[in-house]
N, C-alpha and C positions, 0 to 999 in steps of 0.2 A: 520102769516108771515112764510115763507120759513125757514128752519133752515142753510141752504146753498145756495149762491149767485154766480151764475159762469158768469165769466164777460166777454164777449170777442168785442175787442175792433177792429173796422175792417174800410179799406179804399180798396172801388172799386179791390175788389178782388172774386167774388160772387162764383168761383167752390169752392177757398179751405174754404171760410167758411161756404158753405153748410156742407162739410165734418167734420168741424171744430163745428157747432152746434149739426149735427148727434151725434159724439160723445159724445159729452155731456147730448144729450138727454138721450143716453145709459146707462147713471150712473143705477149703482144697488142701489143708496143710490134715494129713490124718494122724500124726501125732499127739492126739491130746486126748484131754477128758474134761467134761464137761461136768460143773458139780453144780448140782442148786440148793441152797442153803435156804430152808422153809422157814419163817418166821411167823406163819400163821398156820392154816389146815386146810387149805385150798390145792397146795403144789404136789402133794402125792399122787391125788388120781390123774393128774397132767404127768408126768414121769411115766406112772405105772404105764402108760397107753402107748409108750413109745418106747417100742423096742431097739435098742443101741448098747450095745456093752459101752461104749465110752462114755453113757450118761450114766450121775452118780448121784442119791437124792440124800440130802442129812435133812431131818427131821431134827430141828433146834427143841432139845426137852421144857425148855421156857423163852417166853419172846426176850427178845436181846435186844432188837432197837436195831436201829441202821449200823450203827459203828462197829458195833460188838458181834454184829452178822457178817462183817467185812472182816473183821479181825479174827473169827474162828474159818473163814473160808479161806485165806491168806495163810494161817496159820496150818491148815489142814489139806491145804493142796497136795499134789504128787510131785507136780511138774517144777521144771527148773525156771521155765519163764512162767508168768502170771499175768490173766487179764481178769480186769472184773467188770461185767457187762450187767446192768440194770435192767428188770425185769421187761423194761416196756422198752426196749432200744433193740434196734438187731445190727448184726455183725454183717459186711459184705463176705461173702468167700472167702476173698483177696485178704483178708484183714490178718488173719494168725500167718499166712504165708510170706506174706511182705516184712508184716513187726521181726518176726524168725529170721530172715535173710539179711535186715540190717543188725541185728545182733550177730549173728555168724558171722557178717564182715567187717565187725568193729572191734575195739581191742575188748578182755573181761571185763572193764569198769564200766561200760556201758550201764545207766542204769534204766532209763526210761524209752521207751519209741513210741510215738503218738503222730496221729494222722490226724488228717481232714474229718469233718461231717457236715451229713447236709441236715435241717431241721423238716422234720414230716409233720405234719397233722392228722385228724383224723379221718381228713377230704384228701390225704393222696395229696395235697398242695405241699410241695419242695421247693427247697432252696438251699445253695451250698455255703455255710458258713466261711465271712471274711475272714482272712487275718495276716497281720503283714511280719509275721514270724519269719523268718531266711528258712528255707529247705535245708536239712546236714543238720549236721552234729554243734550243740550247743556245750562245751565245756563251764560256763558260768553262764546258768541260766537266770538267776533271784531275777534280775532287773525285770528283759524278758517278760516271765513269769507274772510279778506285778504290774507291768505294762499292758499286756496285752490279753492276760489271764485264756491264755488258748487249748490247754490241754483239758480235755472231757475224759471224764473219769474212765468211760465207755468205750474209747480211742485210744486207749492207753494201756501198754504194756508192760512189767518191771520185771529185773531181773530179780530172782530169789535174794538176793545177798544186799540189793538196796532195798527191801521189805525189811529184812533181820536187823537191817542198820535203822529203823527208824519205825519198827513197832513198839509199843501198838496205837492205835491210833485213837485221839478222845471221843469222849461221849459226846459227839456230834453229830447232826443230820449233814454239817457241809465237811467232812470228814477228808473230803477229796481236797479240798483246799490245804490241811493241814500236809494230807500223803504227799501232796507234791509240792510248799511251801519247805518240809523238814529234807525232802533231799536234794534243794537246788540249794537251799542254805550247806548244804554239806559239802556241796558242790561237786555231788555227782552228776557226769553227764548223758542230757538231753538230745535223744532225734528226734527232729521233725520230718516227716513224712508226706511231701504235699500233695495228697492224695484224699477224696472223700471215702472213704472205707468203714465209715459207721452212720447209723440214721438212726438222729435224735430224735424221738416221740415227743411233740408236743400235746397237749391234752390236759382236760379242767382238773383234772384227780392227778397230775403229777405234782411231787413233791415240795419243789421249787418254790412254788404258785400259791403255797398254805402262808397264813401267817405266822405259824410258828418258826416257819424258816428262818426268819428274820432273825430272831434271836441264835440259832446257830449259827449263822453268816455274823453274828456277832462274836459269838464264843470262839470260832475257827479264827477270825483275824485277831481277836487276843491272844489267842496262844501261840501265835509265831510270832519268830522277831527275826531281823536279819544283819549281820556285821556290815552287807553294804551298805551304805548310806545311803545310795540313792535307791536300793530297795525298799529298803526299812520306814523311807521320806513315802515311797508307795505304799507300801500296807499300813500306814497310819491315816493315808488321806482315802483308802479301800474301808477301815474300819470307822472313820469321822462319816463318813456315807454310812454305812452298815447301820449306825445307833441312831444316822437322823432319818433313816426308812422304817426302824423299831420305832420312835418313837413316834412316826407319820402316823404309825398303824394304831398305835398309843392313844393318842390323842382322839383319834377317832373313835378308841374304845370307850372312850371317858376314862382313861386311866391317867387324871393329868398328873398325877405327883412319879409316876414311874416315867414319863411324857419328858416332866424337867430334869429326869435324875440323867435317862439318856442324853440330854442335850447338853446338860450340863460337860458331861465327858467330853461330847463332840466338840464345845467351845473351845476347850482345852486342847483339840486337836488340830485347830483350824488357824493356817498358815497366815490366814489374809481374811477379810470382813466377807463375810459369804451370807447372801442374800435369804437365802432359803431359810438357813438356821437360824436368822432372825426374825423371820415372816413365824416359824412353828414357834420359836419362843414366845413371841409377844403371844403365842397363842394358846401358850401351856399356862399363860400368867393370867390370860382375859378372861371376864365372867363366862359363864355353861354358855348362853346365850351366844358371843360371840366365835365361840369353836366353830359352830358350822361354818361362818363367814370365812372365816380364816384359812380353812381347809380349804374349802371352794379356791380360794385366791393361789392359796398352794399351788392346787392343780393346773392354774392358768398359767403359773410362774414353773413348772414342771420343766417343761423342755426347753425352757433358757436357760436355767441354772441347775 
Protein backbone atom coordinates (compact mmCIF):
# COMPACT_ATOMS: atom_id res chain seq x y z
CA UNK A 1 0.00 0.00 0.00
CA UNK A 2 0.92 3.54 -0.77
CA UNK A 3 2.62 5.27 2.17
CA UNK A 4 0.72 8.62 0.87
CA UNK A 5 -2.79 9.30 -0.42
CA UNK A 6 -3.39 12.51 -2.41
CA UNK A 7 -7.09 13.05 -2.94
CA UNK A 8 -8.37 15.48 -5.11
CA UNK A 9 -11.97 15.86 -5.28
CA UNK A 10 -13.20 17.46 -8.56
CA UNK A 11 -16.61 18.59 -10.43
CA UNK A 12 -16.63 19.16 -14.42
CA UNK A 13 -13.70 21.28 -14.38
CA UNK A 14 -11.22 19.16 -16.76
CA UNK A 15 -8.19 21.94 -17.66
CA UNK A 16 -7.55 22.79 -13.94
CA UNK A 17 -7.54 19.42 -12.93
CA UNK A 18 -5.35 18.13 -15.48
CA UNK A 19 -2.95 20.87 -13.99
CA UNK A 20 -4.23 19.89 -10.71
CA UNK A 21 -3.19 15.85 -11.02
CA UNK A 22 0.17 17.03 -13.05
CA UNK A 23 1.25 18.43 -10.01
CA UNK A 24 0.88 15.91 -7.93
CA UNK A 25 2.12 13.48 -9.96
CA UNK A 26 5.37 15.72 -9.69
CA UNK A 27 5.75 14.92 -5.93
CA UNK A 28 9.62 14.02 -5.37
CA UNK A 29 8.14 11.76 -2.53
CA UNK A 30 7.15 8.57 -5.00
CA UNK A 31 5.31 6.81 -2.52
CA UNK A 32 1.81 7.54 -3.17
CA UNK A 33 -1.22 7.41 -5.16
CA UNK A 34 -3.14 9.87 -6.43
CA UNK A 35 -6.99 9.40 -6.53
CA UNK A 36 -9.70 11.71 -8.16
CA UNK A 37 -12.92 11.35 -6.90
CA UNK A 38 -15.48 12.55 -10.08
CA UNK A 39 -18.52 14.21 -9.07
CA UNK A 40 -19.53 15.22 -12.39
CA UNK A 41 -18.46 13.60 -16.27
CA UNK A 42 -15.78 15.70 -17.16
CA UNK A 43 -12.54 13.88 -15.04
CA UNK A 44 -12.46 10.49 -16.89
CA UNK A 45 -11.10 11.66 -20.22
CA UNK A 46 -8.58 13.95 -18.07
CA UNK A 47 -7.17 10.64 -16.19
CA UNK A 48 -7.63 8.33 -19.17
CA UNK A 49 -4.83 10.71 -21.07
CA UNK A 50 -2.37 10.25 -18.45
CA UNK A 51 -0.48 7.52 -18.17
CA UNK A 52 0.70 6.86 -14.26
CA UNK A 53 -0.10 3.60 -12.48
CA UNK A 54 -0.14 5.70 -9.28
CA UNK A 55 -3.09 7.75 -10.70
CA UNK A 56 -6.62 6.20 -9.67
CA UNK A 57 -10.04 7.52 -10.98
CA UNK A 58 -13.54 6.70 -8.90
CA UNK A 59 -16.34 7.60 -10.89
CA UNK A 60 -18.98 8.71 -8.03
CA UNK A 61 -22.33 6.53 -9.22
CA UNK A 62 -24.40 9.68 -8.18
CA UNK A 63 -23.17 13.34 -7.37
CA UNK A 64 -22.38 13.52 -3.56
CA UNK A 65 -21.73 17.23 -2.93
CA UNK A 66 -18.48 18.32 -1.62
CA UNK A 67 -18.56 16.61 1.71
CA UNK A 68 -19.60 13.42 0.89
CA UNK A 69 -16.81 13.46 -1.97
CA UNK A 70 -14.18 14.12 0.74
CA UNK A 71 -15.77 11.63 2.95
CA UNK A 72 -15.82 8.57 0.37
CA UNK A 73 -11.94 9.64 -0.89
CA UNK A 74 -10.74 9.74 2.83
CA UNK A 75 -12.54 6.77 3.46
CA UNK A 76 -11.27 4.83 0.44
CA UNK A 77 -7.70 5.88 0.25
CA UNK A 78 -4.68 3.32 0.42
CA UNK A 79 -2.30 5.35 2.18
CA UNK A 80 -1.42 5.73 5.84
CA UNK A 81 -1.03 9.57 5.51
CA UNK A 82 -3.79 11.52 3.66
CA UNK A 83 -3.90 14.83 1.64
CA UNK A 84 -6.68 16.29 -0.06
CA UNK A 85 -5.92 18.69 -2.76
CA UNK A 86 -8.84 20.74 -4.51
CA UNK A 87 -9.18 20.51 -8.22
CA UNK A 88 -7.98 23.91 -9.04
CA UNK A 89 -4.80 24.33 -6.48
CA UNK A 90 -1.53 22.54 -7.24
CA UNK A 91 1.02 20.86 -4.89
CA UNK A 92 4.85 22.19 -5.00
CA UNK A 93 7.02 18.73 -5.33
CA UNK A 94 8.41 19.59 -1.90
CA UNK A 95 4.93 19.36 -0.48
CA UNK A 96 4.24 15.17 0.22
CA UNK A 97 8.10 14.93 1.00
CA UNK A 98 8.42 17.59 3.62
CA UNK A 99 4.46 16.77 5.30
CA UNK A 100 6.22 12.79 5.43
CA UNK A 101 9.48 13.87 7.12
CA UNK A 102 7.92 15.72 9.78
CA UNK A 103 5.61 12.91 10.55
CA UNK A 104 8.52 10.30 10.67
CA UNK A 105 10.24 12.64 13.18
CA UNK A 106 7.36 13.28 15.41
CA UNK A 107 5.96 10.83 18.01
CA UNK A 108 2.51 8.47 16.30
CA UNK A 109 -0.14 11.08 17.67
CA UNK A 110 0.85 13.44 15.28
CA UNK A 111 -2.07 14.30 13.57
CA UNK A 112 -2.08 17.04 11.21
CA UNK A 113 1.28 18.94 9.08
CA UNK A 114 0.22 21.87 7.21
CA UNK A 115 2.44 24.47 5.31
CA UNK A 116 2.49 27.82 3.82
CA UNK A 117 0.74 28.98 0.41
CA UNK A 118 1.01 31.54 -1.82
CA UNK A 119 -2.42 32.92 -3.51
CA UNK A 120 -2.24 32.62 -7.66
CA UNK A 121 -4.61 34.19 -10.04
CA UNK A 122 -5.44 33.64 -13.26
CA UNK A 123 -2.67 36.63 -14.49
CA UNK A 124 0.27 34.47 -12.77
CA UNK A 125 -0.01 37.49 -10.11
CA UNK A 126 1.33 35.85 -6.57
CA UNK A 127 1.74 36.48 -3.21
CA UNK A 128 2.63 34.31 -0.16
CA UNK A 129 0.15 34.10 2.43
CA UNK A 130 0.65 35.98 5.99
CA UNK A 131 0.46 34.28 9.13
CA UNK A 132 1.72 34.72 12.59
CA UNK A 133 1.22 30.86 13.54
CA UNK A 134 4.95 29.77 15.53
CA UNK A 135 6.79 27.07 13.12
CA UNK A 136 6.77 23.35 15.21
CA UNK A 137 4.51 21.35 16.63
CA UNK A 138 1.21 22.82 18.23
CA UNK A 139 0.02 20.38 21.04
CA UNK A 140 -3.41 22.51 21.78
CA UNK A 141 -4.13 24.15 18.89
CA UNK A 142 -8.37 25.41 19.29
CA UNK A 143 -7.11 28.84 20.14
CA UNK A 144 -4.61 29.12 17.34
CA UNK A 145 -6.98 27.71 15.00
CA UNK A 146 -9.86 30.23 15.78
CA UNK A 147 -7.40 33.01 15.86
CA UNK A 148 -5.62 32.98 13.15
CA UNK A 149 -7.75 30.29 11.04
CA UNK A 150 -4.34 29.21 8.91
CA UNK A 151 -4.50 25.74 7.74
CA UNK A 152 -5.90 25.30 4.00
CA UNK A 153 -7.57 22.44 3.36
CA UNK A 154 -4.96 21.94 0.17
CA UNK A 155 -1.71 22.43 2.69
CA UNK A 156 -2.78 19.86 4.78
CA UNK A 157 -1.94 16.57 5.61
CA UNK A 158 -3.67 13.87 8.35
CA UNK A 159 -2.74 11.00 9.64
CA UNK A 160 -5.20 7.93 8.97
CA UNK A 161 -6.10 7.43 12.68
CA UNK A 162 -7.02 11.42 13.17
CA UNK A 163 -9.43 10.98 10.12
CA UNK A 164 -11.10 7.56 11.81
CA UNK A 165 -11.24 9.71 14.99
CA UNK A 166 -13.36 12.32 13.64
CA UNK A 167 -15.31 10.93 10.55
CA UNK A 168 -17.32 11.63 8.88
CA UNK A 169 -17.58 15.07 8.06
CA UNK A 170 -21.13 17.18 7.56
CA UNK A 171 -22.90 18.03 4.73
CA UNK A 172 -21.01 21.06 4.20
CA UNK A 173 -19.25 23.05 1.42
CA UNK A 174 -16.91 24.72 4.35
CA UNK A 175 -16.40 21.02 5.61
CA UNK A 176 -12.65 21.87 6.11
CA UNK A 177 -13.47 24.10 8.99
CA UNK A 178 -15.38 21.24 10.73
CA UNK A 179 -12.10 18.44 9.79
CA UNK A 180 -9.82 20.57 11.52
CA UNK A 181 -12.26 22.47 14.19
CA UNK A 182 -13.12 18.50 15.52
CA UNK A 183 -9.39 17.57 15.94
CA UNK A 184 -7.85 20.55 17.59
CA UNK A 185 -10.95 20.21 20.03
CA UNK A 186 -9.60 16.61 20.64
CA UNK A 187 -6.60 18.07 20.89
CA UNK A 188 -4.77 16.28 18.62
CA UNK A 189 -1.48 17.65 17.52
CA UNK A 190 -0.76 20.31 14.90
CA UNK A 191 2.73 21.04 12.60
CA UNK A 192 3.20 23.97 11.08
CA UNK A 193 5.47 24.08 8.49
CA UNK A 194 6.76 27.64 7.36
CA UNK A 195 7.18 26.90 4.09
CA UNK A 196 4.88 28.02 0.88
CA UNK A 197 4.39 24.42 -0.63
CA UNK A 198 0.90 24.96 -2.12
CA UNK A 199 -0.67 27.64 -4.59
CA UNK A 200 -4.05 28.60 -4.02
CA UNK A 201 -6.05 29.33 -7.25
CA UNK A 202 -7.91 32.39 -7.06
CA UNK A 203 -10.54 32.67 -9.77
CA UNK A 204 -14.55 33.85 -10.46
CA UNK A 205 -15.80 30.13 -10.62
CA UNK A 206 -14.11 29.05 -7.19
CA UNK A 207 -16.25 28.09 -4.58
CA UNK A 208 -15.68 30.29 -1.82
CA UNK A 209 -16.85 33.36 -3.90
CA UNK A 210 -20.64 31.78 -4.47
CA UNK A 211 -23.23 32.86 -2.33
CA UNK A 212 -24.26 29.86 -1.27
CA UNK A 213 -21.02 29.65 0.66
CA UNK A 214 -22.21 31.84 3.12
CA UNK A 215 -24.64 29.57 4.51
CA UNK A 216 -22.17 26.83 4.86
CA UNK A 217 -19.65 28.97 6.62
CA UNK A 218 -22.75 29.05 8.69
CA UNK A 219 -23.67 25.48 9.11
CA UNK A 220 -19.69 24.57 9.75
CA UNK A 221 -19.32 27.21 12.72
CA UNK A 222 -22.63 25.76 14.27
CA UNK A 223 -21.57 22.51 14.40
CA UNK A 224 -18.41 22.93 16.36
CA UNK A 225 -18.07 23.82 19.88
CA UNK A 226 -14.97 24.08 21.91
CA UNK A 227 -14.35 23.15 25.90
CA UNK A 228 -11.75 26.07 25.73
CA UNK A 229 -13.20 29.04 26.46
CA UNK A 230 -11.24 31.26 24.75
CA UNK A 231 -11.76 29.19 21.65
CA UNK A 232 -15.34 28.68 21.84
CA UNK A 233 -15.47 33.02 22.76
CA UNK A 234 -13.67 32.67 19.00
CA UNK A 235 -16.06 30.55 16.95
CA UNK A 236 -19.06 32.31 18.30
CA UNK A 237 -17.66 35.80 17.31
CA UNK A 238 -16.39 33.59 13.56
CA UNK A 239 -20.15 32.43 13.51
CA UNK A 240 -21.90 36.25 14.72
CA UNK A 241 -19.83 37.29 11.36
CA UNK A 242 -20.75 34.20 9.28
CA UNK A 243 -24.86 35.08 9.73
CA UNK A 244 -24.33 39.00 9.36
CA UNK A 245 -22.49 38.18 5.79
CA UNK A 246 -25.79 35.70 5.09
CA UNK A 247 -27.77 37.95 5.91
CA UNK A 248 -25.73 41.06 3.89
CA UNK A 249 -26.37 38.86 0.95
CA UNK A 250 -29.99 38.43 2.28
CA UNK A 251 -31.04 41.51 2.21
CA UNK A 252 -29.77 42.24 -0.93
CA UNK A 253 -31.85 39.44 -2.11
CA UNK A 254 -34.98 40.93 -1.01
CA UNK A 255 -35.21 38.04 1.41
CA UNK A 256 -35.76 40.46 4.31
CA UNK A 257 -37.75 38.08 6.79
CA UNK A 258 -34.66 35.32 6.44
CA UNK A 259 -32.36 38.86 6.58
CA UNK A 260 -33.87 39.34 10.42
CA UNK A 261 -34.03 35.81 11.41
CA UNK A 262 -30.04 35.80 10.72
CA UNK A 263 -29.50 38.97 12.56
CA UNK A 264 -31.58 38.13 15.05
CA UNK A 265 -29.10 35.04 15.98
CA UNK A 266 -26.19 37.41 15.49
CA UNK A 267 -27.68 39.89 18.23
CA UNK A 268 -27.55 37.14 20.45
CA UNK A 269 -24.10 36.61 19.83
CA UNK A 270 -22.66 39.84 20.09
CA UNK A 271 -20.31 40.69 23.05
CA UNK A 272 -20.58 44.55 22.71
CA UNK A 273 -22.79 47.13 20.42
CA UNK A 274 -21.39 46.40 16.88
CA UNK A 275 -22.13 48.95 14.46
CA UNK A 276 -22.60 47.03 11.42
CA UNK A 277 -25.30 44.81 12.82
CA UNK A 278 -27.12 47.57 13.51
CA UNK A 279 -26.67 49.53 10.29
CA UNK A 280 -28.34 45.78 8.35
CA UNK A 281 -30.87 45.64 11.05
CA UNK A 282 -32.45 49.04 10.78
CA UNK A 283 -32.34 47.82 7.34
CA UNK A 284 -34.06 44.48 7.38
CA UNK A 285 -36.87 46.50 9.32
CA UNK A 286 -36.90 49.72 6.60
CA UNK A 287 -39.43 49.96 3.81
CA UNK A 288 -38.20 48.10 0.06
CA UNK A 289 -37.29 51.62 -0.90
CA UNK A 290 -34.73 52.25 1.84
CA UNK A 291 -32.73 48.75 1.32
CA UNK A 292 -30.71 50.15 -1.37
CA UNK A 293 -29.58 53.11 0.73
CA UNK A 294 -28.76 51.01 3.50
CA UNK A 295 -26.63 48.58 1.69
CA UNK A 296 -24.79 51.30 0.02
CA UNK A 297 -23.92 52.84 3.66
CA UNK A 298 -23.01 49.16 4.56
CA UNK A 299 -20.34 49.11 2.04
CA UNK A 300 -18.83 52.47 2.94
CA UNK A 301 -18.86 51.28 6.65
CA UNK A 302 -17.27 47.74 5.40
CA UNK A 303 -13.73 48.22 6.26
CA UNK A 304 -14.14 49.89 9.61
CA UNK A 305 -16.14 47.72 11.16
Amino acid sequence: MPRVSILIPTYDRPERLRGCVAAALASSFEDIEVVVGDDGQLGRAVCASIADPRLRYVANPRRLGIAQNWNALLDGAGGELLALCMDDDRLDPRFVETCTRVFGEAGPDLAVVFTNHTFVDDAGNEHVRRTRVRPGRHDDFARELMLHHPVAISAAMISRPAWEAVRPLPDTAAADMVLFGRLAERRLPFHYVDAALMSYRTHPGQLSTTPGFRSDAVAAWSELRFSDVVAERLRLRVLRDALIARATARLQEGRRSDARADLRCARTLARAPHRRLALLHAAALAPTRAVGAATRLRRRLRSRY
